[in-house]
C-alpha positions as CSV (number, residue, x, y, z in Angstrom):
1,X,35.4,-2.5,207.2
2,X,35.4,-6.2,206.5
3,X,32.7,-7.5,203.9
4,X,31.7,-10.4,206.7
5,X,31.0,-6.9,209.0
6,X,28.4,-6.3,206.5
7,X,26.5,-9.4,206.3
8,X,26.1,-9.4,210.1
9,X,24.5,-6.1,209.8
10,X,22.6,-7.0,207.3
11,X,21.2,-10.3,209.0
12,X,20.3,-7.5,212.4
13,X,18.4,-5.6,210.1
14,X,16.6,-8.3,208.6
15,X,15.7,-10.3,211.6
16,X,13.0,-8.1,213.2
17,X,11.1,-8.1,209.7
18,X,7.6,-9.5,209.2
19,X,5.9,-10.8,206.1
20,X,2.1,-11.2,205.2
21,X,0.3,-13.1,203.1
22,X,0.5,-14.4,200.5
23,X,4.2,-14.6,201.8
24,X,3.8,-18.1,203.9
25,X,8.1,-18.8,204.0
26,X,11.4,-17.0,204.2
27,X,14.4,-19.0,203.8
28,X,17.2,-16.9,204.5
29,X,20.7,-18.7,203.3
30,X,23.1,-16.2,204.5
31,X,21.6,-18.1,208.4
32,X,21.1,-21.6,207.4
33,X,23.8,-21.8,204.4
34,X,26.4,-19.6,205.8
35,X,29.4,-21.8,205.9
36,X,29.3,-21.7,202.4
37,X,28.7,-18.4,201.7
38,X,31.7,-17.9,204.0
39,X,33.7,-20.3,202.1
40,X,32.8,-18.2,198.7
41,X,33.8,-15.0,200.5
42,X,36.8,-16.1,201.7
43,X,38.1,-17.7,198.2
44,X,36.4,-15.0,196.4
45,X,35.4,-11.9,197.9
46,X,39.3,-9.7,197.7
47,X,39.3,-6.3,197.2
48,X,39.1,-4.3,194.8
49,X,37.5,-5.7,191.9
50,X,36.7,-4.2,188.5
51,X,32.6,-5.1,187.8
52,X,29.8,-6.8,190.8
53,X,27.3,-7.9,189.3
54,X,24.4,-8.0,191.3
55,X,20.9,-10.3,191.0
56,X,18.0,-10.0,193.1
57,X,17.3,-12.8,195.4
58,X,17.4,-16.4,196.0
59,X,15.9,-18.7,193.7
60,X,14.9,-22.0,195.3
61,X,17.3,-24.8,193.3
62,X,20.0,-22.0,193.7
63,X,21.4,-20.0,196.7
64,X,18.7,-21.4,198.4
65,X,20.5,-24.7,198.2
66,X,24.1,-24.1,198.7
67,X,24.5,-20.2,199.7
68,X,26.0,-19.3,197.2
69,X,24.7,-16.5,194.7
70,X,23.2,-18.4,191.5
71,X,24.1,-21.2,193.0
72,X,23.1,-24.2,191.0
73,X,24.6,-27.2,192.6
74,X,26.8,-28.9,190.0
75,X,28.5,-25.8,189.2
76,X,28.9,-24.4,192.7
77,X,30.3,-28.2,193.5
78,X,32.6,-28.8,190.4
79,X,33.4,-25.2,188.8
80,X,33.5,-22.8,192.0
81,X,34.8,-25.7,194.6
82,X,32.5,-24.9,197.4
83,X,31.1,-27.9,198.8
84,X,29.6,-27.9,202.6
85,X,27.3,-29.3,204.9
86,X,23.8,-26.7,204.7
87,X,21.7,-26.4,207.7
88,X,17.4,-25.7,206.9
89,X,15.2,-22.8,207.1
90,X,13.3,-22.4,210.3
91,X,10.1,-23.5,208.1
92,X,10.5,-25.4,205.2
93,X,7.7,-25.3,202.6
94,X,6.9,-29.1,201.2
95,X,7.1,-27.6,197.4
96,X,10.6,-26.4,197.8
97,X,12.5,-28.6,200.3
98,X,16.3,-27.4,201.5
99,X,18.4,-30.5,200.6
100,X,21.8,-28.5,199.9
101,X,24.2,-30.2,197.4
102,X,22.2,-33.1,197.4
103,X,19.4,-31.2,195.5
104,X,18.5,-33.1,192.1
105,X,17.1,-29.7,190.9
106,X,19.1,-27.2,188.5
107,X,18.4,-23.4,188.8
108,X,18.6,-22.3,184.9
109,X,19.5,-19.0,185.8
110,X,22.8,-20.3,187.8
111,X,23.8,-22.7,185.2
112,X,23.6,-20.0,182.7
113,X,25.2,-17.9,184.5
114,X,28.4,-19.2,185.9
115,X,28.5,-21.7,182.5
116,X,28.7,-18.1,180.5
117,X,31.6,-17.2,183.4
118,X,33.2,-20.7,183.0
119,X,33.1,-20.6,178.5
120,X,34.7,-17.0,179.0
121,X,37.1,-16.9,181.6
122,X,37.7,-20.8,182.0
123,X,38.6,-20.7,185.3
124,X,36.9,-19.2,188.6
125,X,40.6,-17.4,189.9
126,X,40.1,-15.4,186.3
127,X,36.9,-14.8,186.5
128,X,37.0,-13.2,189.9
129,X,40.2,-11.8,188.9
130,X,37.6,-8.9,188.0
131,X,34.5,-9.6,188.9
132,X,32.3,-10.6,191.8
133,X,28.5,-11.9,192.3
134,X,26.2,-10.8,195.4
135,X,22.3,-10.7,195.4
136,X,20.6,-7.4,196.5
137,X,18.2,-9.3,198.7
138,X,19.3,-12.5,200.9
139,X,15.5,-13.7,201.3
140,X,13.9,-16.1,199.4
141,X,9.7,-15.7,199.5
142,X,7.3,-18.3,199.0
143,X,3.8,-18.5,198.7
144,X,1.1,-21.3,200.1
145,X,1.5,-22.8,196.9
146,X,5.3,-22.7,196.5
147,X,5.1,-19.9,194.0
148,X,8.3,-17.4,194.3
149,X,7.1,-14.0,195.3
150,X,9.9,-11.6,194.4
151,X,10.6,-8.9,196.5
152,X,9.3,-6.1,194.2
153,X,5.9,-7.9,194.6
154,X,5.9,-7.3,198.3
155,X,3.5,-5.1,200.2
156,X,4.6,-1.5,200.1
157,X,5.0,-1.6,204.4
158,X,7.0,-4.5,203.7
159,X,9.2,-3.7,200.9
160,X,10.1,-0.2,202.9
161,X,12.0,-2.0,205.9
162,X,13.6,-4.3,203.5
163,X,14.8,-2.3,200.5
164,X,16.0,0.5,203.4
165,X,18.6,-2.6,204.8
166,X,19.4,-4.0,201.5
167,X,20.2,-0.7,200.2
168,X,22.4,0.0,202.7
169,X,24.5,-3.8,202.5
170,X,24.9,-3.2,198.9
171,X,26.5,0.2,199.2
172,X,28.8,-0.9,201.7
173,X,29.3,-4.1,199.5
174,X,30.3,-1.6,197.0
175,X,32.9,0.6,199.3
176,X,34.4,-2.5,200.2
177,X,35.4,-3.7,196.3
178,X,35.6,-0.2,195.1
179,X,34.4,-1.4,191.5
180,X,34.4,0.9,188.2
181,X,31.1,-0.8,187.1
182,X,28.0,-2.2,188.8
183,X,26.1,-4.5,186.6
184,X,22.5,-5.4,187.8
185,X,21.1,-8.8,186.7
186,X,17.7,-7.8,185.4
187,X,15.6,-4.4,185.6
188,X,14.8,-5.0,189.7
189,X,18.7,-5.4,190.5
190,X,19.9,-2.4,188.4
191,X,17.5,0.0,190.1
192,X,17.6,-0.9,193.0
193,X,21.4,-0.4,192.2
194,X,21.1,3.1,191.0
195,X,18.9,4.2,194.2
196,X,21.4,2.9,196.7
197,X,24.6,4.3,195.2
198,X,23.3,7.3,194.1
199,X,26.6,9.7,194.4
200,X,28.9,7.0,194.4
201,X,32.0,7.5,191.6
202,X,30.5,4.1,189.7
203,X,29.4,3.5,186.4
204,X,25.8,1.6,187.2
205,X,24.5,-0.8,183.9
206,X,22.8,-3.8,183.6
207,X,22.5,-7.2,181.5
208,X,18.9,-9.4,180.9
209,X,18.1,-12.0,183.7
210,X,19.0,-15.4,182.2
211,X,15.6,-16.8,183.9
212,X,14.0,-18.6,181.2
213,X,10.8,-16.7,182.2
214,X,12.7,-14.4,180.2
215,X,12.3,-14.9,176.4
216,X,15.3,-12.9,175.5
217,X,17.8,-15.1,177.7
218,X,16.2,-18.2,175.4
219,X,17.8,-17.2,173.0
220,X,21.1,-17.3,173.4
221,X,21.9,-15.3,177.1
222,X,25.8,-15.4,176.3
223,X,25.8,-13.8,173.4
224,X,23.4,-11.0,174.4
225,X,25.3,-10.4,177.6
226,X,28.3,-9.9,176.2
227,X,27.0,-7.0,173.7
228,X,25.1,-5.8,176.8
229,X,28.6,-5.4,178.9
230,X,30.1,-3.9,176.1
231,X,27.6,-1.2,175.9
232,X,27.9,-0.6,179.9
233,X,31.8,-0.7,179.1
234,X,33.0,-3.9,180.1
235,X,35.3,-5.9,177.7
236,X,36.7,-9.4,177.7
């Protein structure tokens, strides 16, 4: 099994699926974005690897922007050294335009996350020396408004279809790194994490989302993260 085996299945699964209102747009960067995604798999993505850490889905000044997981632009351009042409969603919502590395916009949550990986490992070939980053869900949802509608806010007929593919990719995502731990990013990655591997020999945690919708990741993320992965196990 290769890991870009399971990205095409996953993009099958996804492409029949419908989404109501108040869902107006999907962007989905594996299409659009997927030269850079493949450049992050190819630099990034060896097997096996100690801890995948896993977030949710696309945020719009992230992934959305240049395919890669968390993928704030200045440190998927200077830190990881991806840096690609991106194509556009299908349908692009006016609110949250698809501009690729040339966004102006910084996702929080990516800067916060990858700056933690870059002030603790220093470089990216350390960091992924043991760990690796995937999202459970490839879609990004928008409302009429440009709201974010995450995917636990779905309609239950809609989340079914979805979960049932996504569930799937991330087990074989799993079987392909063959990690000791599984960290989700946030309460919605971890158990959607615990459903989908259930029976797997993996140790199944999870850290606080540094969204700064979350007060707790205002407060210093790095330093809670790192007592969080000690509790799951996970040392530096």
């Amino acid at each position: 099994m290769k890991l870009n085996a399971v990205i095409d299945d996953l993009l099958e699964d996804l492409r029949p699926l419908q989404f109501s209102s108040p869902v107006t747009h999907v962007y989905n960067p594996l299409e659009y974005a997927c030269k850079a995604y493949d450049h992050y798999l190819k630099r990034y993505a060896q097997s096996p690897r100690e801890v995948v850490l896993v977030g949710m889905n696309p945020g719009p000044w992230g992934m959305a922007q240049t395919g890669v997981p968390f993928g704030e632009v200045t440190a998927v351009r200077d830190w990881l050294g991806i840096e690609t042409q991106i194509g556009r969603p299908a349908t692009i919502h006016a609110k949250k335009p698809v501009t690729g590395f040339a966004c102006p916009k910084s996702e929080v949550s990516g800067k916060r996350l990858w700056g933690w990986a870059k002030s603790t490992f220093g470089s990216p070939q350390r960091f992924f020396a043991r760990f690796f980053v995937a999202n459970y869900c490839p879609l990004l949802f928008l409302e009429s408004s440009g709201r974010n509608r995450t995917p636990d806010k779905l309609k239950t007929g809609e989340k079914k279809p979805l979960f049932s593919a996504c569930d799937r990719a991330l087990r074989r995502t799993v079987l392909w790194f063959k990690p000791r731990f599984v960290v989700g990013v946030g309460k919605f990655a971890r158990n959607r994490a615990v459903i989908a591997l259930d029976g797997m020999d993996v140790t199944i945690g999870g850290i606080n989302h540094p969204s700064p919708a979350n007060p707790r990741a205002n407060r210093g993320w790095g330093k809670l993260i790192g007592e969080e992965f000690k509790t799951v196990g996970i040392k530096f």
